[in-house]
Steps between C-alpha positions, in 0.01 A plus 500: 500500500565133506245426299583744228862360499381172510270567144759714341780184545212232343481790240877467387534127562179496234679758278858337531342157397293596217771699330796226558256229321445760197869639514646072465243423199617433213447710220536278181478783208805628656646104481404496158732779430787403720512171326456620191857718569657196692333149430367552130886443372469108602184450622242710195133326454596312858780310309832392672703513182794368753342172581199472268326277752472736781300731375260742711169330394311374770564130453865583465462681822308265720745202316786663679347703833467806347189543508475788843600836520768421755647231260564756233591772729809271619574428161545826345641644800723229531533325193584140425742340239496712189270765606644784661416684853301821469584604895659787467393600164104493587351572836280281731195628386613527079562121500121462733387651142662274261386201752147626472540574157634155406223309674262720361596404119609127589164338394515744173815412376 
């Protein structure tokens, strides 16, 4: 009986882990269209029509440490001077999707 119990809890721990890992990805189609609803307005073609030198291009990016997933995420949950916080208006794992989304485009742009 020991045994058995012992298998069946590696079991879950194995199933627990592998879903969390795929359940916090990033999914950056869905980014795309999140910050094509809330970004696009001042930030379209990875512009910053704000300040036109912070843009979301990857030089721009790595020029002012913005060039991680957790960077952005603080940002746009956050925000920072002109641009607005999105806590509240998009969840933990919407602005995970514009993070992924924006790195995924910033050496495109």
């Amino acid at each position: 009986m020991k045994k058995i119990f012992s298998i069946l809890l590696v079991g879950i721990a194995i199933f627990t882990f592998a879903f969390s890992n795929s359940a916090l990805a990033a999914d950056s189609a869905n980014g795309a269209t999140i910050f094509n609803a809330n970004c696009a307005a001042c930030h379209a073609g990875g512009k910053n029509l704000v300040q036109a030198n912070k843009t979301l291009k990857i030089d721009a990016l790595k020029e002012y440490g913005m060039d991680s997933a957790e960077a952005i995420i603080t940002q746009v949950t956050n925000g920072k001077n002109a641009m607005p916080a999105f806590k509240g208006r998009l969840n933990d794992a919407q602005i995970e999707d514009v993070a992924a989304y924006v790195l995924d485009q910033a050496d495109k742009w």
